[in-house]
C-alpha positions as CSV (number, residue, x, y, z in Angstrom):
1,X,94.9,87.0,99.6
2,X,96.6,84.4,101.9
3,X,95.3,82.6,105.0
4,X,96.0,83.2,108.8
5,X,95.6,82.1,111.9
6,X,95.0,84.8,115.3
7,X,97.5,84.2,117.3
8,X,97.0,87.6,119.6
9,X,95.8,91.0,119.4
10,X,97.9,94.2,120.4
11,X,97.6,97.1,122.5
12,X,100.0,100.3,121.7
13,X,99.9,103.5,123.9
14,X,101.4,105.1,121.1
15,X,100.4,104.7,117.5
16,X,100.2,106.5,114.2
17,X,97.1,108.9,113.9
18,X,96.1,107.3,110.8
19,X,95.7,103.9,113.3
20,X,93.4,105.3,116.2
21,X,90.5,103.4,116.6
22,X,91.4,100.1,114.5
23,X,91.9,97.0,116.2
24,X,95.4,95.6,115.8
25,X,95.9,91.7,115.8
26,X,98.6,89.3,115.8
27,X,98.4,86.7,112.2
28,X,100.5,83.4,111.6
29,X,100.3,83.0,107.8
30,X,99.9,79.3,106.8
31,X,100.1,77.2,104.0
32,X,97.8,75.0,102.6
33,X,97.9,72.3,104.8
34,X,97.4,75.0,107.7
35,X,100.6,74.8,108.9
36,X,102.8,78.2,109.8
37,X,104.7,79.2,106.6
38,X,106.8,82.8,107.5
39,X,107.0,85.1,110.4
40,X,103.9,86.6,112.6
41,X,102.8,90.0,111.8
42,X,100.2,92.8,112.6
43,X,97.4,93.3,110.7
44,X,94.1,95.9,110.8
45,X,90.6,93.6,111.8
46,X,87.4,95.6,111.6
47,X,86.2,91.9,111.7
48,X,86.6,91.1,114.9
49,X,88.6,87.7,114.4
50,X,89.4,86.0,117.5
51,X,92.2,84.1,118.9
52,X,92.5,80.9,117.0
53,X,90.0,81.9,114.4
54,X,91.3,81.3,110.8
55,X,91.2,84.6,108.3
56,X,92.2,85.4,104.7
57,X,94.1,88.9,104.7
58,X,95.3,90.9,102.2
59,X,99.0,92.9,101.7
60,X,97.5,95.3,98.8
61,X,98.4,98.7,100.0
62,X,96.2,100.9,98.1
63,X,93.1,99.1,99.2
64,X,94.3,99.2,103.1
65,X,94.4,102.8,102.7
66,X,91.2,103.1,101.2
67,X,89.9,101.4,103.9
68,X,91.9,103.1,106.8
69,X,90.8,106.6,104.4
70,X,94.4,108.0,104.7
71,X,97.3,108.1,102.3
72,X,99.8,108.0,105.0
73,X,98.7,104.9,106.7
74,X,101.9,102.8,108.0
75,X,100.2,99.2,108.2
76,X,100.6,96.6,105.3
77,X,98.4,93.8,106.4
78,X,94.4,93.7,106.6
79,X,91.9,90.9,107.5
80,X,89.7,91.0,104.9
81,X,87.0,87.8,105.9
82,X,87.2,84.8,108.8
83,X,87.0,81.3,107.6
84,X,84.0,79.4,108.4
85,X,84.8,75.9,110.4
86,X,84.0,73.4,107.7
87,X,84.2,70.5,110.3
88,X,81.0,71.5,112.1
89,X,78.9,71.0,108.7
């Protein structure tokens, strides 16, 4: 698992069958010190992580599809929790 930050959410009008009714969302991966480390990607968020909100997501493919409860499933990235802000403890 790796951290994220929401940067955006996306709409398709067209998608894979093995997508409908998943939310699609836009991650930055970051490093440690919470600063961008690679390229933005989609990822699937049952969570309901908002813009800005920090996640940990996973790229293990059998367990996406599990999830998703098709073999054919296309995506590679899932949100798997949403970091609690630790500055307002």
């Amino acid at each position: 698992m790796q951290a994220a930050k929401v940067i955006g959410n996306a709409t398709a009008t067209v998608k894979h069958p093995s997508l409908e009714g998943w939310r699609l969302i836009a991650l930055q991966p970051v490093d440690i010190n919470n600063i961008a480390d690679g390229f933005p990607f989609l990822a699937i968020d049952s969570l309901g992580a908002g813009d800005g909100e920090m996640v940990f997501f996973t790229s293990d493919g059998k367990s996406i599809r599990k999830m998703v409860g098709r073999n054919d499933c296309p995506i590679r990235f899932a949100v798997q929790g949403i970091i609690d802000n630790q500055e307002a403890v």
